[in-house]
N, C-alpha and C positions, 0 to 999 in steps of 0.2 A: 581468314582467307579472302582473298582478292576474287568474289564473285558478283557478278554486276545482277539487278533483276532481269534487263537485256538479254542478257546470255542464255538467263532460267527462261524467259519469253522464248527464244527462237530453238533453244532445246527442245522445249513443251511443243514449240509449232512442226519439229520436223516430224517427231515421233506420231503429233494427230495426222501430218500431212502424208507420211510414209515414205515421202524421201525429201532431198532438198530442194529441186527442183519445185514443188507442190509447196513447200515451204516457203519459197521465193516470194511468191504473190502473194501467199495470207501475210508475209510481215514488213512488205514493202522492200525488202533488201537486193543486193544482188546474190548468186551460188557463191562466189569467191568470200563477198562479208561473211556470209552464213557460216563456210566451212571454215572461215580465219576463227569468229566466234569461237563455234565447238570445239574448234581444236585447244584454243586457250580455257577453255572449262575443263577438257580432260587435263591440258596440261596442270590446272590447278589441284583437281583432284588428285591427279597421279594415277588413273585408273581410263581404260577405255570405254565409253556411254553405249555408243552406237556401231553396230555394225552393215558394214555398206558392201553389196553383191554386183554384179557386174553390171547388171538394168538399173541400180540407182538406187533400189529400194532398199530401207533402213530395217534393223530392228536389234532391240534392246540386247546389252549383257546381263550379267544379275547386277552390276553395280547402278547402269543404265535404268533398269527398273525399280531401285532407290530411289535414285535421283529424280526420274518421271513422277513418279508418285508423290513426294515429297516438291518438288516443283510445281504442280498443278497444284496441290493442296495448297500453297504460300500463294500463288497469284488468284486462286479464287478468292481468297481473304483479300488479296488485296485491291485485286476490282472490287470488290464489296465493301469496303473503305473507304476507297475513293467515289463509290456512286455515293455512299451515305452522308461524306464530307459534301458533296455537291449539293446533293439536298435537304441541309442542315443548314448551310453556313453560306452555299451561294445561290441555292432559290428560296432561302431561308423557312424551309420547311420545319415541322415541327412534328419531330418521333417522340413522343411520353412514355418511358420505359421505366415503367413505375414498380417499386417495390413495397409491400406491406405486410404488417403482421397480421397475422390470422383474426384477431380479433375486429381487424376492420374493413368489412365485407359488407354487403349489400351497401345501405343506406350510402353509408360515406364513400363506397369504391360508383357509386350510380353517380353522385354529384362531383367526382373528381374526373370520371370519362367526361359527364359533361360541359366543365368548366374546359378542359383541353381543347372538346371541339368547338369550341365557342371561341377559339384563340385565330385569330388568322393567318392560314401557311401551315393549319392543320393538316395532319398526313396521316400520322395512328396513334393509337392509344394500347398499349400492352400492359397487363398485370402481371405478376410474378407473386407469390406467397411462398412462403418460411418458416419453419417452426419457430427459429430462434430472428432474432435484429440482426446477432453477429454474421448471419446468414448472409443476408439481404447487405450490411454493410461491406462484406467481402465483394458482393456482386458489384457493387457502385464502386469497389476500389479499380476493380477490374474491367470495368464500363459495359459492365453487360446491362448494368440499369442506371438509368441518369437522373433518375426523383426515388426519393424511399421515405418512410413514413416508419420510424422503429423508435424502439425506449432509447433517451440518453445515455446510456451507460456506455453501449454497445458506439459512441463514436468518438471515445475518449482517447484511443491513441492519435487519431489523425483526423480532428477536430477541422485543420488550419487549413484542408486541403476544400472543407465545405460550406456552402451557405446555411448553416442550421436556422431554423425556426422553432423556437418551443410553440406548441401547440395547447395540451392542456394538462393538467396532472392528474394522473389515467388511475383509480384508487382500488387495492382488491376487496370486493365484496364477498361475505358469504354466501353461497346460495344453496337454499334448502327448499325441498318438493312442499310444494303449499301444502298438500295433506297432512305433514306434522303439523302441528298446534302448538301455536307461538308459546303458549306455558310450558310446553314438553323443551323446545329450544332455552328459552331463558331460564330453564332447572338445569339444564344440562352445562350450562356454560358455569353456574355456580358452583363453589369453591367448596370443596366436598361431596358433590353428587358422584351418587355411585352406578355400576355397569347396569347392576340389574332397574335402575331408575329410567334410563335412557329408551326413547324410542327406537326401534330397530334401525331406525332409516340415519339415527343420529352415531354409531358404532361403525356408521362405515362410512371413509371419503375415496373421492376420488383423486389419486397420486396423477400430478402434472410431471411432462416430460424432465428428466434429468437434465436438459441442456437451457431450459429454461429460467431465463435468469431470477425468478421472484419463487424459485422451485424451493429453496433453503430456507424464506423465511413461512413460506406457506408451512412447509414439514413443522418449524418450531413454532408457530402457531396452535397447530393439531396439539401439539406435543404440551402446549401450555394449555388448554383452554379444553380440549376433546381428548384427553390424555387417554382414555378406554376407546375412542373409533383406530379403525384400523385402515392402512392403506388396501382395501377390498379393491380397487379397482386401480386400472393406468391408463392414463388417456393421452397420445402428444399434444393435444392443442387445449384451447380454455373450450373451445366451441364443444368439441368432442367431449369435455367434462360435463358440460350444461347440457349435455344430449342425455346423458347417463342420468342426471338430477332430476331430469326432467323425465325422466320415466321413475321418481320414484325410490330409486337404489340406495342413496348416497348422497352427503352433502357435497360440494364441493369450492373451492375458491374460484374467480373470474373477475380479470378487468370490468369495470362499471364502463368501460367504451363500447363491451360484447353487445349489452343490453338494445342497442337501439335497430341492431341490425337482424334480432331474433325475428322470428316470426311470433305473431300475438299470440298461434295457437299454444307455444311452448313460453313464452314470457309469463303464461296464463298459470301455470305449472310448477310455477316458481315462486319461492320469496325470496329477499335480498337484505340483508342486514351489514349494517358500515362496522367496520375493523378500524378501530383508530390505528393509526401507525403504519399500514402497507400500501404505498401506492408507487406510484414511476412518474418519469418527465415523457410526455411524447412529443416529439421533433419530428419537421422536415428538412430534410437534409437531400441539396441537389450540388452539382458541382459548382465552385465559383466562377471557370472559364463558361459557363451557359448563361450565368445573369449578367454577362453583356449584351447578350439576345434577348431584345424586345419581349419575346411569344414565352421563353423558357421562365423569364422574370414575372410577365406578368401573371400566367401557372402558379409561380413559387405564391406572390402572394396573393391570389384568390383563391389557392387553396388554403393558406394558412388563416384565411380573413373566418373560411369557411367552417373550419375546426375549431376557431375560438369563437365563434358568437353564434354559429346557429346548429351544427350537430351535436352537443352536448344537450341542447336546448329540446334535443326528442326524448328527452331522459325525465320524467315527472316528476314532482319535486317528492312525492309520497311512495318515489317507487322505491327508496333504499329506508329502510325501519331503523331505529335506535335499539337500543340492549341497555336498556336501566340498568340493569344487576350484573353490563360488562365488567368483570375483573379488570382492572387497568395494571393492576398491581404485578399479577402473573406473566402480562407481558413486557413490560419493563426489566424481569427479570434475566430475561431471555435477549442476552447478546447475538443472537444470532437474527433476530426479528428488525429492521430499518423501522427506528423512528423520525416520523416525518410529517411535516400537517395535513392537516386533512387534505383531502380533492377540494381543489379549486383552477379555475382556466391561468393559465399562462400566459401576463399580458407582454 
């Protein structure tokens, strides 16, 4: 249909203004343009908007109050469009509408705000978090975020539309409450140990959300290696699984990225043992129309400078343990488990 935004403008003006007249001044027009307009918007609808009394003054039919409502709602978007176009791209300001997964909090979300404000024609800084990447890359398809920080997986159909940066290869660790004793772990994971051998806290993990992409091989991990723990708990996030561990409950799986962002007092609470064979790629991924912008590019790489060489770097070399008497064998069996080398940065 042949509707101009023009039309939607002086429509929205008569109805704030309550009649034409009133209308005239706020849109610069004259009565005659005004009513020529309106007339051609009814006649496109086919229906009558407004109704006009003998003093001048207007008011809505039910089609009229559609269209008002739905009108105002389109030009507010679209002044807010074009403010943000203006101060984006011609006072070359800088909005960081950042997306990440849950695992990467504190530490690494402090030094991304302030790599931003450090950029000049800084304006703000927003976070967003996600259970899942597919989340958070939905949001950047739809620009409600313009940097995001998710697993590779999650940007495989529409790779070509982004600036991706690997970052580093993010590895799931085990994590079990320090008060079991590393002998009670390394019996439990051996090829024959039975229920009643196991410490309590080793018979129960904690189940990661369903929508989670590393949710299937964690399951067949369990399934291979802790075949007597039981899924006792559900947590959506890794965060929320290390919360539960860390009181004690339950083993559980977590990106080696969670670690640096814990608090000491709960990192304290914890041990960590390497899983050969589970890890991710983590990426940042920002649009490609932004890294023609000076501010948005230079963001892209000091944040990436910043994920490969110094936040991994808070991670101690002693804080993820070996498993001698790992079964390598049982997970190899298990097609359902990603083998893939170990954790290492992404140059």
């Amino acid at each position: 249909m042949d509707i101009t935004l023009k039309q939607l403008q002086i429509f929205r003006a008569v109805v704030i203004s309550g009649s034409i007249t009133k209308a005239s001044r706020r849109v610069a027009l004259s009565q005659p343009s005004i009513s020529q307009q309106l007339a051609k918007l009814e006649e496109r609808l086919g229906v009558q908007l407004i109704n006009r009394n003998r003093t001048g003054a207007v008011s809505l039919t039910p089609s009229g109050e559609f269209w008002f409502k739905f009108s105002d709602d389109l030009l507010r978007k679209f002044d807010q469009a074009i403010d943000e176009h203006e101060k984006r791209y011609v006072d070359n300001r800088i909005f960081l509408r950042m997306g990440v997964i849950p695992t990467l909090r504190g530490r690494f979300l402090a030094a991304a705000g302030r790599i931003a404000s450090e950029e000049p024609g800084f304006a703000k800084f927003e976070v967003t978090s996600a259970v899942t990447s597919g989340e958070l890359v939905e949001h950047l398809r739809l620009h409600r975020l313009n940097c995001v920080i998710v697993n590779d997986e999650a940007l495989e159909e529409d790779r070509a539309s982004f600036s991706v940066a690997s970052l580093f290869r993010d590895p799931l660790v085990l994590a079990v409450p320090a008060n079991v004793p590393h002998e009670m772990v390394e019996k439990a994971l051996q090829k024959g140990a039975k229920a009643s051998q196991l410490h309590p806290t080793l018979s129960r993990y904690v189940e990661i959300d369903a929508n989670v992409p590393m949710r299937g091989a964690s399951d067949a991990w369990y399934r291979a290696h802790l075949p007597h723990a039981t899924a006792a708990f559900s947590a959506m996030t890794y965060a929320a699984a290390i919360d539960i561990v860390g009181e004690g409950l339950a083993t559980a799986h977590t990106p080696l990225s969670l670690l640096p962002s814990l608090p000491q007092s709960l990192r304290s609470r914890l041990r960590v043992y390497a899983i050969p064979g589970l890890d991710r790629n983590i990426v940042l991924a920002m649009p490609k129309h932004l890294m023609t912008l000076a501010g948005y590019a230079n963001i892209h790489r000091r944040l990436a400078d910043f994920a490969r060489h110094e936040y991994g770097l808070n991670v101690p070399g002693d804080t993820v343990l070996e498993l001698p008497h790992f079964d390598r064998a049982r997970l190899d069996k298990d097609p359902a488990v990603a083998r893939v080398p170990h954790a290492m940065p992404v140059k």
